[in-house]
N, C-alpha and C positions, 0 to 999 in steps of 0.2 A: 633712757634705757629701762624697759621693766624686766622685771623677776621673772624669771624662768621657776616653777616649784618644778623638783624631777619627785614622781612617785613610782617605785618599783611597781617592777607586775604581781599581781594578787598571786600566794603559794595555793596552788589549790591543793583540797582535804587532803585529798592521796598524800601528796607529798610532804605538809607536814607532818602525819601521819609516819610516816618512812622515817624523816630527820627527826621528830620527836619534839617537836613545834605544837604549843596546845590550839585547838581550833580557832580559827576566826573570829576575832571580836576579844580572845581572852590576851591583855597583856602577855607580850613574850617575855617580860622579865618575870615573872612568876615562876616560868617552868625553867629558867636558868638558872637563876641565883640561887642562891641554899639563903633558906630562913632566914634573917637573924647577920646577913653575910655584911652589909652594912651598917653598923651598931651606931647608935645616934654618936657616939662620941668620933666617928668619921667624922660627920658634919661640924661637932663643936669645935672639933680640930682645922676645920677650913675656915669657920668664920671667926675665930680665934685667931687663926694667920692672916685673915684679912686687917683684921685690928693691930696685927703688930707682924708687919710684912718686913722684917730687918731680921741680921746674919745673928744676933744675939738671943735673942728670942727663940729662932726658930735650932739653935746648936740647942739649947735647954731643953726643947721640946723634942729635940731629935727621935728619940726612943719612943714615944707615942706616936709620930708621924710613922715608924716604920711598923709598929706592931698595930696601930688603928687607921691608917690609912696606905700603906705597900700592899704589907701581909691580903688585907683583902681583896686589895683590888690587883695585886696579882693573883688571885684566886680567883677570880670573877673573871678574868681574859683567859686564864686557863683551863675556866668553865665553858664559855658562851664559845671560843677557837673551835672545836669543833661542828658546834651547829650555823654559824657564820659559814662556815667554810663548804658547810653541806650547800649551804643555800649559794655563795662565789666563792668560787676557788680563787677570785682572785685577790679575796680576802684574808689574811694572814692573823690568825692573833700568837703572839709572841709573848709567853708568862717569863720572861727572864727581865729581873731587875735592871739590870744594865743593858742598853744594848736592842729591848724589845719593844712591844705595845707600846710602854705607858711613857709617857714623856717627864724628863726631871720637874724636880717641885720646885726648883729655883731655875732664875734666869740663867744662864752664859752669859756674863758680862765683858770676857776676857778682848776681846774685840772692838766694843760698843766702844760708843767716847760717850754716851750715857750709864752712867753706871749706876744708877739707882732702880732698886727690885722692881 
């Protein structure tokens, strides 16, 4: 079986232009994110959890996970919902912690008969 690549249809000028899309060719994350929106300690914080993926570790760190990597990346869905949503409405971004966008940072094991992270 091969790969299908799906590529949308090209936004032309006008319309990003309207939605607030920078031209063709410029990254769109440029004109979303606000500066500075993911601070390298985001990333320290991921490959930090990669290294010590357990319930003890990541309860210590709990307060950095929510204040360097929630906080902004519910800011980033609550940015980008908008212009997503100009381009398909059938696109949803959802900035609520619970419940929206972002998916939890730990598994659901409650079911699994594997219960390792």
């Amino acid at each position: 079986m091969a790969w299908v690549e799906f590529r949308p249809p090209p936004v032309h000028a006008e319309v990003r232009e309207e939605i607030g899309l920078p031209p063709s060719g410029v990254p769109i994350m440029s004109s979303i994110s606000k500066p500075g929106s993911f601070r390298p300690e985001f990333f320290r914080f991921l490959r930090d959890l990669a290294k010590n993926n357990n319930r003890p570790w990541f309860q210590a760190h709990k307060s950095t996970y929510e204040s360097e990597v929630l906080t902004p990346s519910l800011a980033f869905v609550e940015a980008v919902a908008p212009k997503v949503a100009a381009i398909s409405p059938m696109l949803v971004g959802d900035a609520r912690p619970v419940g929206g966008s972002l998916m939890r940072i730990y598994r659901d094991v409650r079911f699994s008969k594997d219960k390792s992270p």
